[in-house]
N, C-alpha and C positions, 0 to 999 in steps of 0.2 A: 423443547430441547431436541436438538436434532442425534439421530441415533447414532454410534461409534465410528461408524464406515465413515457416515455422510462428514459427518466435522472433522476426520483424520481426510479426508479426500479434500476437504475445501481446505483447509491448512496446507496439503500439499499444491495444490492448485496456486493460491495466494505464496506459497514459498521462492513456487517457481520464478512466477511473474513478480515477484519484486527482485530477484536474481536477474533475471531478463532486464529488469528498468535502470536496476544499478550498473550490467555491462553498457548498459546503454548512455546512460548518461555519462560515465566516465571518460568519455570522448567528448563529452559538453558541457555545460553550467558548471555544475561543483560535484565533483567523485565525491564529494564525504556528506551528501544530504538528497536525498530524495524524499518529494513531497507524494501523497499518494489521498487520491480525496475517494471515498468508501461512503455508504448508506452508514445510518445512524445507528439501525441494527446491526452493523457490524462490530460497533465497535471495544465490547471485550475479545472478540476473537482477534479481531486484527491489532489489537495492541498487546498481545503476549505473542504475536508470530512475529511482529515489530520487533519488539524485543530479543528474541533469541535471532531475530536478523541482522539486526545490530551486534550482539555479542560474536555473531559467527562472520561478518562481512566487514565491522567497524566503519559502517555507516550506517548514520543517523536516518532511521527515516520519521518523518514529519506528517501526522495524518490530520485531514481536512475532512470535518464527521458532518453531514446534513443531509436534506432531501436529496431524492437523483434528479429533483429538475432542477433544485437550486444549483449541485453542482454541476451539471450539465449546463446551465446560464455564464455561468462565471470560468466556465473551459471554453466556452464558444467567445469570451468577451476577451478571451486572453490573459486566463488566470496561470500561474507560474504552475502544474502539475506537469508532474512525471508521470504518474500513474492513475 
């Protein structure tokens, strides 16, 4: 379990850049869905900062959870990620 700093600092970290992804796309694809593909280990933290991303941004984001090489194959092959 990581100590109180380090997972309030990666929560802020991942807050931002999914802020970042959503101004970003709203000039492209769909303003109300960003997809976002994270290591497998991530994924109770990044789906409770999902969630209050969602409730604070009302958009959906969509998370893509496996290996970093598998998702790194499937972003280089031209998978739909935002983030």
């Amino acid at each position: 379990m990581k100590p109180p700093v380090v997972a309030s600092l990666t929560a802020l970290a991942l807050s931002t850049t999914l802020a970042f992804a959503w101004a970003c796309n709203r000039a492209t694809n769909n303003p109300q869905e960003l997809t976002v593909a994270a290591a497998s280990d991530l994924t109770a933290a990044f789906e409770e900062i999902g969630r209050e991303f969602e409730a604070n941004q009302k958009t959906k984001v969509v998370f893509v959870f496996g290996s970093t090489g598998m998702l790194t194959r499937q972003i280089e092959n031209g998978a739909p990620i935002d983030l």
